[in-house]
C-alpha positions as CSV (number, residue, x, y, z in Angstrom):
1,X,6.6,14.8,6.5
2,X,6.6,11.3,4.9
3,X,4.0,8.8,6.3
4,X,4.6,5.1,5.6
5,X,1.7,3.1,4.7
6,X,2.6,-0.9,5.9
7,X,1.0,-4.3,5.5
8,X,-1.7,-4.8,8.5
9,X,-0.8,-8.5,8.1
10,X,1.2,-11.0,6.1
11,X,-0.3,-11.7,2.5
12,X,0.2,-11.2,-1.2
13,X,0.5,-8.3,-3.3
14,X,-2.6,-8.5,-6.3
15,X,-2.4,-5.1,-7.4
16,X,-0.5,-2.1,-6.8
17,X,-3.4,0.7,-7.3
18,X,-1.1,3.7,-7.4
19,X,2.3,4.7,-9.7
20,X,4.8,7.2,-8.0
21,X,3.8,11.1,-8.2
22,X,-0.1,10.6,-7.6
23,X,-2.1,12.4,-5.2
24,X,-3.9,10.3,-2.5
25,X,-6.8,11.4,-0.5
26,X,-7.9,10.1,3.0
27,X,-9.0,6.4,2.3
28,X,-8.4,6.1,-1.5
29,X,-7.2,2.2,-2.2
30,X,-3.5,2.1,-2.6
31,X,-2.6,-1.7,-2.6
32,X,-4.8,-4.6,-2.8
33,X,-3.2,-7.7,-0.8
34,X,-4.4,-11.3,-0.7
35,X,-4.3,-12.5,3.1
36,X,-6.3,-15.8,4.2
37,X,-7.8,-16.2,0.6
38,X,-9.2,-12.6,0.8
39,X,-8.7,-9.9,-0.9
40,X,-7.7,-6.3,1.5
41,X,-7.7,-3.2,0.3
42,X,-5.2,-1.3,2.0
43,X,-6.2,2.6,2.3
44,X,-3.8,5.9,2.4
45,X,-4.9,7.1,6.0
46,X,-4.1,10.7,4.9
47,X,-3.8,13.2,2.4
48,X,-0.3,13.3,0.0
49,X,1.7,12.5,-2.6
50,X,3.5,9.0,-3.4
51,X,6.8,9.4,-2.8
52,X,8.0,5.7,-3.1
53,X,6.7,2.1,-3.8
54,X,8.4,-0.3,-2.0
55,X,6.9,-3.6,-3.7
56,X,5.5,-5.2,-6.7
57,X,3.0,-7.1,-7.8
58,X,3.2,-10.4,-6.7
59,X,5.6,-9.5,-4.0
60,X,5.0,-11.3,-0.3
61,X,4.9,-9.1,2.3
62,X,4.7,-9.4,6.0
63,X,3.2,-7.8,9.2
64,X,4.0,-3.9,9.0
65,X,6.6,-4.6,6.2
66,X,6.3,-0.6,4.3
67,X,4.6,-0.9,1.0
68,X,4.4,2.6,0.0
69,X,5.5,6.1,1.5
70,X,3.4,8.9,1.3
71,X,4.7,12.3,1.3
């Protein structure tokens, strides 16, 4: 079952920690946003695979836009 990982808020994209194929485990950084002049780390909430990326470095994303799906 595939499991979409989204933006908890609207920001930046700094760094995309991930490349399609790689195994995640339960809280491993996937994506590193700047929101508010901060930088989040945005975390896979559970085991699997990438499947897709849906942005890029440098991208800007918004509230619960899908960065990456997990499968």
């Amino acid at each position: 079952m595939s499991m979409e990982i989204k933006a908890p808020m609207t920001g930046k994209v700094i760094s995309i920690v991930v490349n399609v194929g790689d195994k995640v485990n339960t809280d491993d950084e996937v994506v590193i946003m700047d929101a508010m002049k901060m930088e989040i780390p945005i975390y896979a909430p559970a085991d699997g695979t990438v499947k897709k990326i849906n942005i890029k470095e440098g991208d800007s994303v918004k509230t619960d836009q899908v960065l990456v799906i997990l499968d």
